[in-house]
Structures are given as C-alpha cells and as structure tokens.
N, C-alpha and C positions, 0 to 999 in steps of 0.2 A: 359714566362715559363722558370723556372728554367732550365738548361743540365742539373745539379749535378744528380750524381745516386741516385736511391730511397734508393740501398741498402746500409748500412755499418757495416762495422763488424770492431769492435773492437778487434786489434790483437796483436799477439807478436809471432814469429814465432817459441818460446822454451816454447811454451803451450799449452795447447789443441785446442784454436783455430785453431793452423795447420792443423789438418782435415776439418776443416769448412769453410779454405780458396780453399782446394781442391772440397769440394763439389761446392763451387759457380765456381770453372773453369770449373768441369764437368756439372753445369745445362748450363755453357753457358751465363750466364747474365752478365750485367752490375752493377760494385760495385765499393765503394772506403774502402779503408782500414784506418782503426786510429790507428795510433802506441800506445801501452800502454807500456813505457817502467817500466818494471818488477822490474826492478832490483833501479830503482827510485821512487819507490813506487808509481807509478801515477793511481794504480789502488786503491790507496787509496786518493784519490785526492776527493773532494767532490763533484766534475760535472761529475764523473763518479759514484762515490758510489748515484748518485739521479739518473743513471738508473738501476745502478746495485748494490744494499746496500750488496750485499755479494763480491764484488770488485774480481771477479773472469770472466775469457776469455772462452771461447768466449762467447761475448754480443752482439747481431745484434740488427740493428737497421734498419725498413724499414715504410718510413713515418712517421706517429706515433706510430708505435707500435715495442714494444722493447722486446726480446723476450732473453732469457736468460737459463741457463741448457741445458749442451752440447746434450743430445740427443731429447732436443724440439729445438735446432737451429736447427739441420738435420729433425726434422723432418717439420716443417713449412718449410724452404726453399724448400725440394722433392714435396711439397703438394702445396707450391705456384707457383710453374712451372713445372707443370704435362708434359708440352709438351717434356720435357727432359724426362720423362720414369722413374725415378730413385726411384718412391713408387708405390707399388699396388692401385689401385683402391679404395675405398670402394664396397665393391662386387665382388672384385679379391678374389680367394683360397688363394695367395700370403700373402694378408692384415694381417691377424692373425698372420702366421710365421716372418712376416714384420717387427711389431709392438712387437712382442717378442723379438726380436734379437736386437731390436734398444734398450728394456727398461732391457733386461740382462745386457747390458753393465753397466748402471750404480746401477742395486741393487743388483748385485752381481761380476760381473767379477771386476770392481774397488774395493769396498769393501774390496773383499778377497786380491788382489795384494797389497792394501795399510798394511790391519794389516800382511801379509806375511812378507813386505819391512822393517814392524818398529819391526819385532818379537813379536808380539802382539798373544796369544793365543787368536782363536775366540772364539765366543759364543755360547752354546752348538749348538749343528745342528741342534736341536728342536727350538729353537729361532733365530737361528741367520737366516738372509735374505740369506743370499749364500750357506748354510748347511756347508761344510767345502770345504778347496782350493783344494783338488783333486778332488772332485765329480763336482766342477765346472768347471774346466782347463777341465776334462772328458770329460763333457755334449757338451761344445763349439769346441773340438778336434771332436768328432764324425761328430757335425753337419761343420766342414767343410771337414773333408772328404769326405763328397755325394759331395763336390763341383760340377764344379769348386768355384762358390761364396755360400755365407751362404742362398740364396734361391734355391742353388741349379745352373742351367743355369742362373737364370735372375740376371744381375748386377743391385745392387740398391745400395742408401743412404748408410744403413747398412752396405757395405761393405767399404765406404769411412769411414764410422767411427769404424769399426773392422782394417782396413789395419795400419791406421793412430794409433790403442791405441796398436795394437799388433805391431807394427814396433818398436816404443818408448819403451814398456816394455821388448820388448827382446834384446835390445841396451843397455839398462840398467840392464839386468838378471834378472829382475823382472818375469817373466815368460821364462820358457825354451823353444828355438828356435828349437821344433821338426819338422821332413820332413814336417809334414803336415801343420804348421804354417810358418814355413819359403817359402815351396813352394805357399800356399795361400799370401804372403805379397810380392813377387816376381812377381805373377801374377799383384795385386792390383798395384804395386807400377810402374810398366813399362807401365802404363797408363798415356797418354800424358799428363793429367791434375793434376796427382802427378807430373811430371817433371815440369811442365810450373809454379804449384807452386812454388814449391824448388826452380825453378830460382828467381824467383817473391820475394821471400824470402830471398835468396841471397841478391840481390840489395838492398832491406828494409834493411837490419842491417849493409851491407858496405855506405849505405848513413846513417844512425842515426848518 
C-alpha cells in the first residue's frame, strides 16, 4: 500500500488556494501540495488543464476525485472529515446559515469586489447577482458582528474562507479594513493553523 497522501491540493501560495491550505491544517489531515507556479504559466500546462480546463487554484485532488471551485474545495473537505467539527450537520440549525455564507462568497461578495477593482459599473440590482457593493459589504459586516465568527459562536470552514478572502482584499484595498472586519481577520488569523500555514508557505516559495 501506497504512504502517499490521499489528499492534494494544487497550490500557489498568492492565490486563493491559500485559504484551502489553511482549512486542511485546521481539519488535521494528511496532504501533499503541488506547486503550480503562476507566474510560469503551469496552470496552463495540459496535465493540469485535464483536471482543471478552467486552469485556476485551488484544485484538490483526493483519490479519484477532483474537485475544483473554491467554495466546493471547502466545502467537501469540512464534509469529508466531520470528526474536525468544521460544517454543520445535515439536520444542524447551523447547516442553512453554513451553506449560505460559504455560497455568498462567491455570487456575490467576489463579483462585486472584482467590477469595484476594475471600475466596472454593475448591473442594475434587479439583475445583477449581488444587487449593488454596499448593500453587499452591508449584509456581510452585520452578519459578523453577531460574532465572534460568521455562525455566530461556532468556528467553521466558512470562516477559513471569509478570514483568508477578507485578509487578501483588505491588503489590497479592495474592500475597506473596518473595526469589525479587521477585528474578525485578527481573531481568524491568530489561529494556529493560519500561522503553521504561512510558515508552510514560507518554505514553499524560498525553496521554488
């Protein structure tokens, strides 16, 4: 029998996969990493575009099955090792709230920060999937205020990929670093398994 991990994730540690290196330090498991270096275009490489034809990070891979779109990595890894706590139930109150806050991220809170980034007017509110960037930055500021994390008490997934896309956008002024965002990414980030990435991360690109 093979050692090699089941798990691997395709990575680069200046792109979204950085959150989904952190979620596998906080389930606890066993992974190896695939450098894709970015800047070499090796995510346009053809053994990577035949598991991933849209040649974008993070791509996991466990066994056979390859699983791709940042907020289905997070969420299949919280659902494939439950015994880490890091997703509700099916039949948790949680589950709903869960499942919302993992799938705002990418139909609206991305969305909006990308046409903000390139000054793109959006698309009326009536159409457009995020209605407009304040009422969105709004809805997401409220709901971490109830903190401490986006359920509230219980730290999940969601929060590894709220800490990880709010840290990046507000480094970049993509989004404004108010009390309540900054103290939410402070909390997130002083978690042993953002640290132990970061180092992890480190090493990866002074060895490349």
């Amino acid at each position: 029998m093979s050692s090699k991990p089941a798990i691997t994730l395709y990575h680069h540690p200046h792109s979204r996969s950085a959150g989904a290196r952190v979620l596998l330090e906080e389930l606890g498991v066993d992974y190896r990493i695939e450098l894709v270096n970015l800047q070499a275009g090796e995510q346009r490489r053809p053994e990577f575009l035949a598991l991933n034809p849209m040649g974008k990070l993070p791509t996991l891979v466990d066994g056979d099955v390859v699983v791709t779109e940042q907020a289905a990595v997070y969420l299949y890894l919280a659902d494939r090792f439950p015994e880490a706590g890091l997703a509700p139930a099916i039949g948790d109150a949680l589950r709903g709230p869960y499942l919302r806050w993992m799938v705002f991220y990418g139909s609206c809170f991305e969305p909006a920060v990308v046409d903000r980034s390139m000054k793109r007017e959006g698309a009326d509110p009536s159409t457009s999937p995020y209605g407009d960037y304040e009422r969105m930055l709004a809805t997401l500021e409220a709901q971490l205020a109830r903190g401490p994390w986006i359920l509230g008490e219980r730290f999940s997934a969601a929060d590894v990929l709220w800490a990880a896309a709010l840290n990046w956008t507000t480094q970049f002024g993509l989004v404004p670093k108010s009390d309540v965002i900054a103290a939410y990414i402070e909390r997130a980030t002083a978690r042993p398994a953002f640290k132990r990435a970061a180092e992890k991360d480190a090493e990866l690109l002074a060895a490349a």
